[in-house]
N, C-alpha and C positions, 0 to 999 in steps of 0.2 A: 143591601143589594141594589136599591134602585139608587142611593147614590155613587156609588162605583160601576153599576151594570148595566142591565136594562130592565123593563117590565114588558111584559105581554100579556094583557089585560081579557084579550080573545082567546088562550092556550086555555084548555080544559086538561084534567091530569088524566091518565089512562088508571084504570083499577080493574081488575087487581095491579097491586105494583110488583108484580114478581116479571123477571125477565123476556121469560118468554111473549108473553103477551103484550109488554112495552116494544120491542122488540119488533114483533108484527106491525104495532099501529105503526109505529116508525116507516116500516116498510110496504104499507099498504095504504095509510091514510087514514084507516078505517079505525073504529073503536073495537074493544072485544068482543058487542055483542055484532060487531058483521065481519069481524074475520073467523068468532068462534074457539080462537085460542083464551081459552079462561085459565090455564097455569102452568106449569114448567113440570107438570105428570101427563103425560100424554096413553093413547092408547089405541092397537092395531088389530081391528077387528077379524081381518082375515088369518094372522097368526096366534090372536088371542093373546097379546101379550104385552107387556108396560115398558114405558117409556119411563123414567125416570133420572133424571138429570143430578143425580146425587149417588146413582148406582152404577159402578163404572161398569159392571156384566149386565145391565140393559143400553147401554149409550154405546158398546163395543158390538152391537148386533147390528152386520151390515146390514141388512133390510131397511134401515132406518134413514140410511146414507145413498142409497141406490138409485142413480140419476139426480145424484148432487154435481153439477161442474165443478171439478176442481177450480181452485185458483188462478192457478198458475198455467 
């Protein structure tokens, strides 16, 4: 890689390496332990109920999406 690419010798990796929390530091800068996203299972204390990103009936629960800007 570093003969065809580049190195970044200062880039620390983000762990856990699951989505959500690369994800974040991407978008914040921050590492997981100061954004506090540690995995891709989340969870909503005022409805008591699971996020989970592999379960299409918890990810389809608008609450979750509620003052998202759309895109477009």
């Amino acid at each position: 890689m570093s003969k065809h690419g580049c190195l970044m010798p200062m880039v620390e990796p983000v762990f856990p390496t699951e989505d959500y929390p690369v994800w974040s530091s991407i978008a914040t800068g921050k590492y997981p332990d100061g954004h506090h996203i540690i995995g891709d299972v989340m969870f909503n204390l005022r409805k008591r109920s699971w996020f989970d990103r592999f379960d299409a009936n918890t990810t389809r629960d608008q609450d979750w999406w509620l003052g998202m800007d759309a895109p477009f």
